[in-house]
TORNU-892103 format. One line per 4 residues: their letters; for each residue x, z, y of C-alpha. Coordinates in nm, 3 decimals, always signed. Layout:
<rs>
A = X:Z:Y | ...
</rs>
This chain:
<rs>
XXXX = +11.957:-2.614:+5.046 | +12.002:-2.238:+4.986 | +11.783:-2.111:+4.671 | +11.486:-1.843:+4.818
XXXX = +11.614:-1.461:+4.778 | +11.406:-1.280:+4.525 | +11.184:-1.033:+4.586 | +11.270:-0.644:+4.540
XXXX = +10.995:-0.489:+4.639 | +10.911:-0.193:+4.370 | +10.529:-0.191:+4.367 | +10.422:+0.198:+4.345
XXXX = +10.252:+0.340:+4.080 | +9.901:+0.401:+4.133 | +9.819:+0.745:+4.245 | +9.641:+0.985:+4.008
XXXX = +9.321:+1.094:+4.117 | +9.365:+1.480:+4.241 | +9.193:+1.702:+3.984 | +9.105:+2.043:+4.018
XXXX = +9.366:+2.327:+3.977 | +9.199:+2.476:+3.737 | +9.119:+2.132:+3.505 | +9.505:+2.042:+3.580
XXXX = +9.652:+2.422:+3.422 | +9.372:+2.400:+3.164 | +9.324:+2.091:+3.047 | +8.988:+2.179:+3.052
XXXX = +8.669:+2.072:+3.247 | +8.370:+2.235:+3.344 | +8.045:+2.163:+3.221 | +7.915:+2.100:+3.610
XXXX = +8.172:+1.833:+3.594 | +8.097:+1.645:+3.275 | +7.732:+1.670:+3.377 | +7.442:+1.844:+3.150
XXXX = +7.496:+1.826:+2.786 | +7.181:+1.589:+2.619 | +7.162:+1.754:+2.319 | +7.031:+2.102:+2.310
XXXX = +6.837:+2.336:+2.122 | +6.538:+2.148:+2.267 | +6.704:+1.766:+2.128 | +6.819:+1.962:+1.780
XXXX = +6.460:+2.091:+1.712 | +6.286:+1.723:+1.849 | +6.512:+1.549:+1.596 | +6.472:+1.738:+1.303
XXXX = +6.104:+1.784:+1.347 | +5.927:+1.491:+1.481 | +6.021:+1.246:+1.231 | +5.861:+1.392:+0.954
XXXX = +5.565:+1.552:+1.153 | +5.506:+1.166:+1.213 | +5.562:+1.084:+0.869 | +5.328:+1.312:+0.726
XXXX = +5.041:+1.203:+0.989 | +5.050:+0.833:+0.903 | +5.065:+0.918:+0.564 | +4.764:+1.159:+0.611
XXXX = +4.555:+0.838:+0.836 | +4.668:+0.622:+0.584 | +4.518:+0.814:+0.287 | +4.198:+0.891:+0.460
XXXX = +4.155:+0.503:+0.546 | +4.218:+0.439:+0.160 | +3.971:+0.703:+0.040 | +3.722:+0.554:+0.315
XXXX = +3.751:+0.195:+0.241 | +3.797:+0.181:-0.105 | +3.536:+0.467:-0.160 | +3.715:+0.655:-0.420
XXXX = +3.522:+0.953:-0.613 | +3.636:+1.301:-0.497 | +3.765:+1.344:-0.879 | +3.981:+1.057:-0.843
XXXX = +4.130:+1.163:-0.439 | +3.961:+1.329:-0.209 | +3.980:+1.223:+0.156 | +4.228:+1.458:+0.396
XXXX = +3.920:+1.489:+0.606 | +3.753:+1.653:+0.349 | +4.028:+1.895:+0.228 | +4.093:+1.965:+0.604
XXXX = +3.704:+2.124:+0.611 | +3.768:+2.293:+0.304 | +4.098:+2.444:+0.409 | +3.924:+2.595:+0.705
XXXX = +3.619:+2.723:+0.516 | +3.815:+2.928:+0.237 | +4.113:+2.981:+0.517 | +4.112:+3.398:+0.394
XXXX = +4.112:+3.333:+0.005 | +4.370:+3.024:+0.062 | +4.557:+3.302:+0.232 | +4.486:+3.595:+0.005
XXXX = +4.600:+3.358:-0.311 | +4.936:+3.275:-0.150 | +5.060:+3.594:-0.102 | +4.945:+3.732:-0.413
XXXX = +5.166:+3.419:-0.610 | +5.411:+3.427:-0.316 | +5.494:+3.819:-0.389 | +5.544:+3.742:-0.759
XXXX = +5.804:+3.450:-0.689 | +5.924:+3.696:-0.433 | +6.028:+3.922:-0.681 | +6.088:+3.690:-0.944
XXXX = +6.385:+3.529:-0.712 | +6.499:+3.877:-0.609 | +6.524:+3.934:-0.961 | +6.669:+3.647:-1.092
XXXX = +6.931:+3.594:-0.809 | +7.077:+3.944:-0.852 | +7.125:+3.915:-1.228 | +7.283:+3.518:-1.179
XXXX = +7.523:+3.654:-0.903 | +7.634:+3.986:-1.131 | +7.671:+3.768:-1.453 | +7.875:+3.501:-1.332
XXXX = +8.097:+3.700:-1.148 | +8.122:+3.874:-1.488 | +8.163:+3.569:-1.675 | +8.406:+3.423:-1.443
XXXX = +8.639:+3.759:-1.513 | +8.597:+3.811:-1.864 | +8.620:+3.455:-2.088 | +8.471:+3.675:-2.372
XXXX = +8.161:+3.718:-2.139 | +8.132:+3.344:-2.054 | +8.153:+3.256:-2.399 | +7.890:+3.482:-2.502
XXXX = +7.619:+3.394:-2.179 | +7.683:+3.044:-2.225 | +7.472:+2.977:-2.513 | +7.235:+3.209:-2.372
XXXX = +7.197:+3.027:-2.069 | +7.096:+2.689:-2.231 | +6.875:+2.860:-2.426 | +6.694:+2.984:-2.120
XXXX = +6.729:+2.672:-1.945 | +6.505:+2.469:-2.165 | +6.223:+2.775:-2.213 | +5.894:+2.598:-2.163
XXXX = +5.715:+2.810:-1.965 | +5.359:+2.657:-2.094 | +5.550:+2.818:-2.436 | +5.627:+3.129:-2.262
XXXX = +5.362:+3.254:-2.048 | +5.085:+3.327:-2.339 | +5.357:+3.512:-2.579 | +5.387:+3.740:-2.214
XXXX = +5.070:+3.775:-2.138 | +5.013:+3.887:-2.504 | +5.306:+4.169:-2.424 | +5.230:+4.321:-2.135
XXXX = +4.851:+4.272:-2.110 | +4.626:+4.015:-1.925 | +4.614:+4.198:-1.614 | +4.929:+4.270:-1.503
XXXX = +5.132:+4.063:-1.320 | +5.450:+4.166:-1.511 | +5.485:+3.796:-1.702 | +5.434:+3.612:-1.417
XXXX = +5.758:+3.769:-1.263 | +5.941:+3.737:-1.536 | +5.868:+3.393:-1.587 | +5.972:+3.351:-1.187
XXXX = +6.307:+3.534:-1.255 | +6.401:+3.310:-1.565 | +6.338:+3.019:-1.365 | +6.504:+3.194:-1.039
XXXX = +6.842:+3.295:-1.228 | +6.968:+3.018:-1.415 | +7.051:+2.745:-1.123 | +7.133:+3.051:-0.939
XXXX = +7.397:+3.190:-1.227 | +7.519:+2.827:-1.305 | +7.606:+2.716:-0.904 | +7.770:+3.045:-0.840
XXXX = +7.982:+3.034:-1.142 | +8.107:+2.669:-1.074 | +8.155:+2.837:-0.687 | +8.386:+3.106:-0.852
XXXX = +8.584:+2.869:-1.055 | +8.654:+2.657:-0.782 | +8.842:+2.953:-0.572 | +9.266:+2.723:-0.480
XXXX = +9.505:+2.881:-0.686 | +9.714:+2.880:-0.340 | +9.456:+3.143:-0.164 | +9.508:+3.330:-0.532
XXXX = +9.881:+3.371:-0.502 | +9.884:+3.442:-0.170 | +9.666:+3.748:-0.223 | +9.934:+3.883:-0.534
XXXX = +10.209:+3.809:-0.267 | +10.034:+4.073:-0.064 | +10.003:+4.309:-0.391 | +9.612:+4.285:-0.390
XXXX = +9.414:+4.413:-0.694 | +9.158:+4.218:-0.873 | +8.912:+4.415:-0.712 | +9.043:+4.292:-0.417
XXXX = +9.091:+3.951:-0.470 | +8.753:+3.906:-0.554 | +8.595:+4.067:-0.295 | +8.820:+3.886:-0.029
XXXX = +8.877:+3.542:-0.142 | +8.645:+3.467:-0.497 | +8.335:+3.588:-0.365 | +8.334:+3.460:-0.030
XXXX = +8.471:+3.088:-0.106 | +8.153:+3.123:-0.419 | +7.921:+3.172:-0.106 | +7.825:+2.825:-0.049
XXXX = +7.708:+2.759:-0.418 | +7.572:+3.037:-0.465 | +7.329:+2.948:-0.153 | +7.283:+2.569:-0.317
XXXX = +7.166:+2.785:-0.624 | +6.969:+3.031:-0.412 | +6.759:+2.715:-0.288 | +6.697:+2.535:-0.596
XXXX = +6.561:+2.869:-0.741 | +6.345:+2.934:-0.419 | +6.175:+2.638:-0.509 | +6.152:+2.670:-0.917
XXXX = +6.079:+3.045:-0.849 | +5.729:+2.956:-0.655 | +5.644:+2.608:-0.929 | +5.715:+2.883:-1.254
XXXX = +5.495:+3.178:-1.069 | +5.200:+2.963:-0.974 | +5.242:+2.773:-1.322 | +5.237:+3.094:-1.491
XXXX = +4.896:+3.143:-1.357 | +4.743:+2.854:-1.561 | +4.723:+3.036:-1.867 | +4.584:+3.403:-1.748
XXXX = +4.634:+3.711:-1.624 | +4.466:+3.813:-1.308 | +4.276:+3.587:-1.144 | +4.410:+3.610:-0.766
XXXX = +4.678:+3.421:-0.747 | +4.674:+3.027:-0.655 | +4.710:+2.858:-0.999 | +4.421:+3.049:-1.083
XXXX = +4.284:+2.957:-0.783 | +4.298:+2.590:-0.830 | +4.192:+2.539:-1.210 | +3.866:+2.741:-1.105
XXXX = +3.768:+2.480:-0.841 | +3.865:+2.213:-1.043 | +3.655:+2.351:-1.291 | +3.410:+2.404:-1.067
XXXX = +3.407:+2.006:-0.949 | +3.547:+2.113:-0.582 | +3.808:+1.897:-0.549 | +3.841:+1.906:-0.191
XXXX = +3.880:+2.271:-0.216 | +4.121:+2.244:-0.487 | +4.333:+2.044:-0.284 | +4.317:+2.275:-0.031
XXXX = +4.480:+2.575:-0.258 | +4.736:+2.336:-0.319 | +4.840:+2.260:+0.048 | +4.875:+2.660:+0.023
XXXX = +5.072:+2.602:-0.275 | +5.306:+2.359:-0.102 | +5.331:+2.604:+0.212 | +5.460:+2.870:+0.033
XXXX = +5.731:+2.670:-0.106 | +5.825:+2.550:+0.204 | +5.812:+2.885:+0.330 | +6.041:+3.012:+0.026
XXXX = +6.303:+2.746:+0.124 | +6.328:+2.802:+0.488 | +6.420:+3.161:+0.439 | +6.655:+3.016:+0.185
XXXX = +6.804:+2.826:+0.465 | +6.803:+3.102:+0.738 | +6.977:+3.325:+0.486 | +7.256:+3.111:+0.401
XXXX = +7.320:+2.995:+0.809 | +7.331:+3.355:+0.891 | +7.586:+3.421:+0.627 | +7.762:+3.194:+0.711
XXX = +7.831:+3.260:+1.069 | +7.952:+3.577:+0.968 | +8.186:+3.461:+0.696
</rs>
């Protein structure tokens, strides 16, 4: 018996499937090709706004059922329902009261986020500088503002609103002046050396490479002290000075027994700040895009 011959046959290699010209120079493909992209603008905005739209509205159902069923005094919580009506009765003094304490944080942050930028770019040139603020800074740090606000009022009168910015811009500038001097400490010595290789000043080196790699804690600073900067204004407002603003605002109707309408300046209260840290935000992204 003769052994079977073995089989040569040399199977081909499966063919490629043809691509377009244009994909097979490129690399690339077109977006008609992959099919539409599923997350947009549209998907970006759903998922970062929905979930805590729906938060806050069981929370709100959930409080009102509480209020309802357990009928708990006005003085103890009143019901959403309740603040709701309110809110939409004193709508134009709600309104007129945030402005008034959102133009003094306004200010106040202005304030208190130039002089934190200009001092710890100072203090992070000059160690004689640093040593000196440092001390300064704790100090002001741990000011109570419950301390400070009557000794201010006492200074520059009861009806101006002159303490009540000040108080915002000691808040405002000392997360502001401690973030952005940790940002300009943290510049890589390898970005440093490269810019003496190229014979840059100081000047230049920290307007080119200090400053901008300090940008993103400066920002982190910029939105803690949007929020302290509104919390110290409207605080401020608890122990005089004019009476327009919306600390002053709420300790009348609480005085007054109308809870429900105290409640209601504080959802103005808690707008404002919201409001303060969104332009925070919007600031810092379009910064950033240009860096």
């Amino acid at each position: 018996m003769t052994d079977a011959a073995p089989d040569l046959r040399v199977e081909e290699p499966p063919q490629a499937t043809p691509r377009d010209p244009e994909v097979a120079v490129t690399g690339l493909e077109t977006r008609a090709r992959r099919g539409p992209r599923p997350a947009g603008w549209f998907a970006r905005f759903v998922r970062l706004v929905v979930p805590p739209v729906v938060l806050f509205v069981v929370l709100v159902l959930l409080v009102e059922l509480l209020v309802v069923a357990a009928d708990l005094p006005p003085f103890v919580l009143a019901s959403p329902s309740a603040i709701w009506a309110q809110l939409m009765q004193y709508a134009p003094q709600v309104l007129a009261a945030t402005i008034a304490t959102g133009l003094n944080a306004l200010i106040g942050l202005l304030i208190g986020a130039v002089l934190g930028a200009l001092l710890a770019i100072a203090a992070s040139s000059i160690r004689a500088i640093d040593g000196m603020l440092a001390p300064v800074v704790a100090a002001v740090a741990v000011v109570p503002i419950v301390a400070l606000a009557p000794v201010l009022y006492t200074m520059f009168g009861s009806t101006s609103e002159v303490a009540r910015i000040l108080i915002a811009s000691l808040a405002a500038f000392v997360p502001v002046f401690l973030n952005t001097l940790r940002g300009l400490r943290q510049v890589r010595p390898v970005h440093r050396d490269l810019m003496r290789a190229y014979a840059a000043s100081s000047r230049q080196q920290t307007m080119f490479v200090t400053i901008p790699s300090a940008l993103p804690h400066f920002f982190t600073g910029l939105r803690i002290a949007s929020s302290l900067a509104v919390i110290s204004a409207l605080v401020a407002e608890y122990f005089g000075g004019p009476r327009e603003g919306l600390g002053s605002a709420i300790t009348t109707a609480a005085a007054s027994s109308a809870y429900a309408r105290a409640w209601a300046f504080v959802i103005g209260a808690i707008l404002l700040g919201l409001a303060f840290f969104a332009l925070t935000s919007v600031i810092e992204r379009i910064a950033s895009r240009h860096r």
